[in-house]
C-alpha positions in Angstrom: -49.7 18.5 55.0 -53.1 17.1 54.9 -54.3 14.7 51.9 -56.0 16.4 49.1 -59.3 15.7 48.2 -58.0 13.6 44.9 -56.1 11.3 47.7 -58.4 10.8 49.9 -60.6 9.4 46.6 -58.1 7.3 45.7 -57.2 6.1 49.4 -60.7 5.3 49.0 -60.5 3.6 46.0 -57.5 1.5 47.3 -59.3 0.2 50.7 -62.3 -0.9 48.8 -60.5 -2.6 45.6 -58.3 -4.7 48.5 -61.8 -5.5 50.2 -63.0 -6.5 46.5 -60.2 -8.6 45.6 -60.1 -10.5 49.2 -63.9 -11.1 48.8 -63.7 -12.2 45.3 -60.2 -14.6 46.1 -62.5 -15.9 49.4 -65.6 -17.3 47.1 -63.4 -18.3 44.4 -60.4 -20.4 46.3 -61.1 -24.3 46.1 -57.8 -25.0 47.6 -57.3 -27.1 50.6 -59.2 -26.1 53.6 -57.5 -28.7 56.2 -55.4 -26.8 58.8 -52.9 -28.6 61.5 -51.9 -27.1 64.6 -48.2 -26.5 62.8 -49.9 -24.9 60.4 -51.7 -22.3 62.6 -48.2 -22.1 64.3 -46.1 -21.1 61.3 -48.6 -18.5 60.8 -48.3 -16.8 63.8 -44.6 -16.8 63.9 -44.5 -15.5 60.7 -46.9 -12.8 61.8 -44.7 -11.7 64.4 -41.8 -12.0 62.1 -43.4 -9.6 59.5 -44.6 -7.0 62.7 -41.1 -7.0 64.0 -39.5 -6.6 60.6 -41.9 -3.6 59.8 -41.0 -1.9 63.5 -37.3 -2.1 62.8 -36.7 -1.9 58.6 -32.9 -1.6 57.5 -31.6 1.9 57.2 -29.8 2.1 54.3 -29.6 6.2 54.1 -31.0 8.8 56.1 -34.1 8.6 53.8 -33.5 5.2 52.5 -35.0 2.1 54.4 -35.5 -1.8 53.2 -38.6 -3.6 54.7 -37.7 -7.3 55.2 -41.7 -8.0 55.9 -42.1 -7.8 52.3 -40.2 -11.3 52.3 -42.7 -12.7 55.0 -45.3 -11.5 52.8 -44.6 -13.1 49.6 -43.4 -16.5 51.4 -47.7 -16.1 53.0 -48.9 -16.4 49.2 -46.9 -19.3 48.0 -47.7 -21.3 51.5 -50.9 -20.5 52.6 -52.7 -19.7 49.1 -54.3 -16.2 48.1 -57.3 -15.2 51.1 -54.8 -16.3 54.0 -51.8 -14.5 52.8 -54.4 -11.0 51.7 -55.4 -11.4 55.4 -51.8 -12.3 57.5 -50.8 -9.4 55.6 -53.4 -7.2 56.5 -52.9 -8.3 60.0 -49.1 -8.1 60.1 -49.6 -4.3 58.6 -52.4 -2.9 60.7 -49.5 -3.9 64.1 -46.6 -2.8 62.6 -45.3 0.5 61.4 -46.6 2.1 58.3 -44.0 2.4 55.5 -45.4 5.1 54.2 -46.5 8.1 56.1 -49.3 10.5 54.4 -49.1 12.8 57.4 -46.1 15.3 58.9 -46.1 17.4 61.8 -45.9 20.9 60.0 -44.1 22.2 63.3 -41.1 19.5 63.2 -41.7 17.5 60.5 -42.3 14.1 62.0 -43.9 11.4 60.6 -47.6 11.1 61.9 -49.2 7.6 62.0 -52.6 8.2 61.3 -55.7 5.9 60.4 -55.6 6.8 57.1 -51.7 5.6 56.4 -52.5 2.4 58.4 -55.4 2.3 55.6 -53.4 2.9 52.5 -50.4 0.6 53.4 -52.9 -1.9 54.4 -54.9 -1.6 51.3 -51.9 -1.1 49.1 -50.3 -4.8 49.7 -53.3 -6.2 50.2 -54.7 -5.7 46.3 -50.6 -6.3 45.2 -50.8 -9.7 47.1 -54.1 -10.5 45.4 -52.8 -9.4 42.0 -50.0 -11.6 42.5 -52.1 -14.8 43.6 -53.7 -14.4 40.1 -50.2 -14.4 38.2 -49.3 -17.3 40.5 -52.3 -19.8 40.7 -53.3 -19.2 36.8 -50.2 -21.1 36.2 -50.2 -23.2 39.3 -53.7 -23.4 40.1 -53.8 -23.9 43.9 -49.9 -25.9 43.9 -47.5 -25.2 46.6 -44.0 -24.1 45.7 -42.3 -27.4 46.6 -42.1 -29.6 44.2 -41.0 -27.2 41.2 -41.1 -30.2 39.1 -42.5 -28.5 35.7 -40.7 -25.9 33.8 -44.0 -23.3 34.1 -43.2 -23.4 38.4 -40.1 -21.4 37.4 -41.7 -19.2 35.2 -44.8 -18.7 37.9 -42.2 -17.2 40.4 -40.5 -13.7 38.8 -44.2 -12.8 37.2 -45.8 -13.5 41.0 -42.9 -11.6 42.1 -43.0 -9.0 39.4 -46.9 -8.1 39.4 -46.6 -8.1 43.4 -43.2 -5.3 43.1 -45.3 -3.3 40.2 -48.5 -3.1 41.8 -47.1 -2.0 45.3 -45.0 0.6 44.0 -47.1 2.1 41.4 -50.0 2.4 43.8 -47.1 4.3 46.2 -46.2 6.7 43.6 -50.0 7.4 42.5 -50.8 8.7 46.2 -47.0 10.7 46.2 -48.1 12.2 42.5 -51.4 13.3 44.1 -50.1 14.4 46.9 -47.3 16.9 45.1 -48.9 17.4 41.9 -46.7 15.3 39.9 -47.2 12.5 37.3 -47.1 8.8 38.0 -44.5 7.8 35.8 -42.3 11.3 37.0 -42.9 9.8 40.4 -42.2 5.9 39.5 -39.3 6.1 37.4 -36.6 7.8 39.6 -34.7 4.9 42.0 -36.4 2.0 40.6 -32.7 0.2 40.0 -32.0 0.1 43.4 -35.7 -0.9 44.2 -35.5 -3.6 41.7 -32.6 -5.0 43.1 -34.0 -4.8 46.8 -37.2 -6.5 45.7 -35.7 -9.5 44.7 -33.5 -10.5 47.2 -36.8 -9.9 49.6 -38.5 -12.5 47.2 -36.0 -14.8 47.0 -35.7 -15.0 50.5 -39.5 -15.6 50.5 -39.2 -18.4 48.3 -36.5 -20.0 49.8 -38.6 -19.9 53.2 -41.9 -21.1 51.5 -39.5 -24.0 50.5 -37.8 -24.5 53.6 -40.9 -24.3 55.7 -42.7 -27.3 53.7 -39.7 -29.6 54.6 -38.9 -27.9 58.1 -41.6 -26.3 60.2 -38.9 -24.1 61.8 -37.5 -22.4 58.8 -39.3 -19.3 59.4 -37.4 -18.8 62.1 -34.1 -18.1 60.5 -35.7 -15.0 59.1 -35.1 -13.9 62.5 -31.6 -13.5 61.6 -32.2 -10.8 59.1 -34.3 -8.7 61.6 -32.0 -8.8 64.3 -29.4 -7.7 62.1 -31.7 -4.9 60.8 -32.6 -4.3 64.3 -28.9 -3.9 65.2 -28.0 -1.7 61.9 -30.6 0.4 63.4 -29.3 0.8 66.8 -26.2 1.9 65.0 -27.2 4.7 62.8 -29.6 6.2 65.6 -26.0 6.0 67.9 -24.1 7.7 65.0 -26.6 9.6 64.7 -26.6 10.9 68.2 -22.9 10.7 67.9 -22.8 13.5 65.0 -25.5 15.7 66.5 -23.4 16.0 69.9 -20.6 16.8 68.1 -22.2 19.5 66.0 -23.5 20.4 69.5 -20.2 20.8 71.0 -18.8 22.5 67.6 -21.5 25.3 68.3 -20.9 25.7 72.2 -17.0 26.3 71.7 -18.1 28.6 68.1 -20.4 30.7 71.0 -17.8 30.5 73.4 -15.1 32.2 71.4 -17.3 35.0 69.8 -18.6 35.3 73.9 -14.5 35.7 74.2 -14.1 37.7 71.2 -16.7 40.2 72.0 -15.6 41.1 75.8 -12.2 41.4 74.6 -13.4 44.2 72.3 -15.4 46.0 74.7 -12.5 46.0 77.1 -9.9 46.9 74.5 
């Protein structure tokens, strides 16, 4: 199915407003500017950690997957500040898999990774992590999450969190109602329990990394534990999977094989 020409507008609109805000967060960020070696070091492992976690997500259902990345993601902001964590999320997105595919194979139905759902994805968490940084650092104007000394940290946290989770999926569910020619809210509403839910145990492992990470440098680490088990869970379904098809396989062989049976008995008879 291609993108109509309303999508590829708003595609448009999504790049450029995720350009806008990273330009506007750039000029506007006084934070610190003083980077150590450690620091450049926790960024790329958390890079790869995000890449990795976006290759392999957890597969839930058939049609249901949870993308642990989002964690990385959200633990960028509240470490590195707003332009740092727009652009390791850019680059964590544009080398891993897309979550969302705008393009099918009409022949077989696989999902097609194009340059315009690299785009999109890009651009979509992009703009939701610079929305967020404005929730977070008008409360806590360029604080880390360590301390959480004053009552406002805690209440700086779920509205970061929140304005990240509504922005990424309501800019999701605008390309999906373009693309079928349904409405936003039609598209929004249905699953958002389960999404809720699967949102903020990603944050919460994000925060409790940020946290770890400014006491212990190798904290980021133990979110490889989470994608190896996704990685595993993965592995798993795709053998059960392969399990259930060769039986179905077989099922239809011996189905073949007895009308093959029934059928020359009949001609001889």
């Amino acid at each position: 199915m291609k993108l109509s020409l309303p999508a590829r507008v708003y595609l448009g609109l999504v790049v450029l407003g995720a350009a806008g805000f990273l330009f506007y967060w750039t000029q506007a960020w006084r934070g610190p500017l003083t980077t150590t070696p450690a620091d450049f070091g926790l960024m790329a492992i958390l890079v790869v950690l995000a890449t990795v976690a976006a290759y392999f997500p957890l597969q839930l259902t058939p049609r249901y997957k949870v993308d642990v990345s989002i964690a990385v993601v959200f633990a960028f902001l509240l470490l590195f500040g707003v332009p740092v964590a727009m652009a390791l999320t850019g680059i964590s997105l544009l080398l891993g898999e897309t979550p969302m595919v705008l393009r099918r194979n009409p022949a077989t139905g696989k999902r097609l990774r194009t340059p315009r759902s690299v785009l999109f994805n890009t651009g979509q968490f992009v703009m939701a992590v610079g929305l967020g940084g404005v929730a977070y650092y008008s409360l806590l104007p360029h604080q880390a999450p360590a301390p959480l000394e004053r009552p406002e940290n805690l209440w700086a946290i779920p509205l970061t969190a929140a304005t990240i989770y509504l922005a990424n999926s309501l800019l999701v569910a605008g390309m999906i109602g373009l693309q079928t020619g349904r409405g936003l809210l039609e598209v929004w509403l249905p699953g958002r329990r389960l999404d809720v839910l699967q949102f903020a145990g990603l944050f919460l492992i994000g925060l409790v990394t940020a946290l770890t990470a400014s006491q212990y440098p190798w904290a980021p680490l133990l979110l490889a534990l989470p994608t190896a088990i996704i990685y595993l869970s993965l592995k798993r379904t795709l053998q059960l999977l392969q399990q259930t098809v060769s039986a179905v396989e077989a099922m239809a062989d011996t189905v073949d094989m007895r009308d093959r049976y029934t059928y020359e008995h009949s001609k001889r008879v």
